[in-house]
C-alpha positions in Angstrom: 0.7 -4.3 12.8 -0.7 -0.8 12.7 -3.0 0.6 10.1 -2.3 4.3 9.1 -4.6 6.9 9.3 -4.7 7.4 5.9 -5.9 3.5 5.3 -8.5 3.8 8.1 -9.9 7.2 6.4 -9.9 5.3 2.9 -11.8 2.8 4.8 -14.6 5.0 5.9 -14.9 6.8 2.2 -15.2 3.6 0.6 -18.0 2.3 3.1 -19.7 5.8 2.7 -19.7 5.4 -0.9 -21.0 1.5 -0.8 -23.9 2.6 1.6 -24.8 5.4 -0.7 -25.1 3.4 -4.1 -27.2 4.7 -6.5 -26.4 8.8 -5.9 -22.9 11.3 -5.7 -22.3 11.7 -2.2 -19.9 15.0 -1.2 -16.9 15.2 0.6 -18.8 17.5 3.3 -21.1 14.4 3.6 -18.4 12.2 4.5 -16.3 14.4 6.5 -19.5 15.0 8.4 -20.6 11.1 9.3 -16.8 9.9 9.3 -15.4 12.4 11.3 -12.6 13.5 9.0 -11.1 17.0 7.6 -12.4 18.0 4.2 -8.6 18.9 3.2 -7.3 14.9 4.5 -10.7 13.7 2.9 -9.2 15.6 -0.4 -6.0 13.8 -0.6 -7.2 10.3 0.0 -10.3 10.9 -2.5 -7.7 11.7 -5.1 -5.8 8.4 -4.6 -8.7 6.4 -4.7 -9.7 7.8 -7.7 -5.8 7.5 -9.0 -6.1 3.8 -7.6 -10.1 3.3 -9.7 -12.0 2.0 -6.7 -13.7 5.6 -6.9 -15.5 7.6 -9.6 -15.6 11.5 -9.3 -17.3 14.4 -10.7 -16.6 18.0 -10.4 -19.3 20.9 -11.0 -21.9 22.0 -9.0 -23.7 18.7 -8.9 -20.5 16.6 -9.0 -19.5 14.0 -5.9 -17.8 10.7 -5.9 -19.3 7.1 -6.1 -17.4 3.8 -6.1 -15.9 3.2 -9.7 -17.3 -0.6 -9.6 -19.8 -2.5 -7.2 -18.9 -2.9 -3.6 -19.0 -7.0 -4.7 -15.5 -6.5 -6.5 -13.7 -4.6 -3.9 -11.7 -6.4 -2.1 -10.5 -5.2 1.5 -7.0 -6.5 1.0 -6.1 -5.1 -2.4 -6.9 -1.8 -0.9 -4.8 -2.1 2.4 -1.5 -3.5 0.2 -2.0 -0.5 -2.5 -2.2 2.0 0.6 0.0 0.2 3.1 2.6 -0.7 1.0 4.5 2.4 0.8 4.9 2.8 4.8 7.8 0.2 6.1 7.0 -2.1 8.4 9.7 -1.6 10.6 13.2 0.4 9.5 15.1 -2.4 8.1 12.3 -2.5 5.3 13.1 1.2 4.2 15.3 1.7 1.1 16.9 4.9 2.2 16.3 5.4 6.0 17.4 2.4 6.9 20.7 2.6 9.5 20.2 -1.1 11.2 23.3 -2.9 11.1 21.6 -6.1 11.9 19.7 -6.6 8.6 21.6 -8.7 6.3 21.5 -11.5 9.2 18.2 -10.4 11.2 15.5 -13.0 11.2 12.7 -10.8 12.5 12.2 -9.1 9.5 11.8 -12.6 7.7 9.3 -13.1 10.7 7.7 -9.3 10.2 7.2 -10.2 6.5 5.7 -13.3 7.0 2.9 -11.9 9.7 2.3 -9.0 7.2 1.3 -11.2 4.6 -0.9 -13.1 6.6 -2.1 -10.1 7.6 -3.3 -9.8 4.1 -4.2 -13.1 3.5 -6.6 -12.5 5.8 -7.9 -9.5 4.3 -8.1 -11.1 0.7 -11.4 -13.2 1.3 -13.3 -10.0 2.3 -15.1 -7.7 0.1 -16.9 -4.2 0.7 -20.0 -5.5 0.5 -19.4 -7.7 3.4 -18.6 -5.1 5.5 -21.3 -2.7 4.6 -24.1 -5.3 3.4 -27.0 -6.2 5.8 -25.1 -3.9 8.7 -28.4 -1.9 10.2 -26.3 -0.3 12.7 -23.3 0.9 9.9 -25.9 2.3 7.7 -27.9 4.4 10.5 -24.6 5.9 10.8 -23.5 5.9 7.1 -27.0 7.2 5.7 -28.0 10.7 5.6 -31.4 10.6 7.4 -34.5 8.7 5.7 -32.2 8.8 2.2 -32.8 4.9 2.2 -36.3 5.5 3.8 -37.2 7.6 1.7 -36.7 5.8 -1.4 -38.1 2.8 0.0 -41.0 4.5 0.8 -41.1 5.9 -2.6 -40.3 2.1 -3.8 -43.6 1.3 -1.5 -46.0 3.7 -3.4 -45.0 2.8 -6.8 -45.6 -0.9 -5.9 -49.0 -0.2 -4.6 -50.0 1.6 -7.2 
């Protein structure tokens, strides 16, 4: 099975957004540390608002944030809401489809059955899991010393 480019992208905004918590990231940001096009970044933004695992904001000061903690994301709802819509193979296609083995194929019993374990396997995972206690993800995720920098602030409060 192949995951679109769309999913992938999706992927890396929502892991953005999980390492970010707390603040409105940008779609520059992202397009920037997730090396993707502002305009693709757009359209996937906008259906993961229309889909409510995002939260955005327009104005001057607006972003985008995860609509609900990273905890109650899970990986598999997301890749079934964004992979549905692209057929597996031609004989799942409504309108394109022109195999004249269907009705009596057994490989697209077989197709379905490894594309819901596919998900299956998916289901158990959360975003947090991915993004949670991952040093290297969020060196590459986090604009530089935003966590640091909080943590030092965090640091002086304490002492005080």
């Amino acid at each position: 099975m192949r995951v679109t480019k769309r999913t992938n992208i999706a992927m890396r905004v929502l892991m953005f957004c999980a390492a970010n918590t707390g603040r409105l990231v940008t779609k520059s940001e992202i397009a920037k540390a997730c090396n993707a096009s502002e305009n693709h970044l757009a359209q996937i933004i906008n259906q993961l608002a229309q889909l409510k695992y995002l939260h955005t904001q327009r104005g001057r000061n607006g972003g985008l944030e995860l609509a609900r903690p990273a905890s109650q994301i899970n990986i598999g709802d997301i890749f079934r809401a964004l992979e549905a819509p692209v057929p597996l193979a031609e004989c799942f296609a409504d309108v394109d489809n022109t195999c004249p083995l269907t009705e009596a194929c057994r490989l697209r019993t077989a197709l379905t059955d490894a594309a819901n374990a596919f998900y299956a396997t998916l289901d158990p995972i959360t975003l947090d899991a991915l993004v949670c206690d991952n040093a290297p993800l969020m060196d590459i995720l986090q604009p530089a010393g935003a966590c640091r920098g909080a943590k030092r602030a965090h640091d002086l409060a304490t002492v005080e």
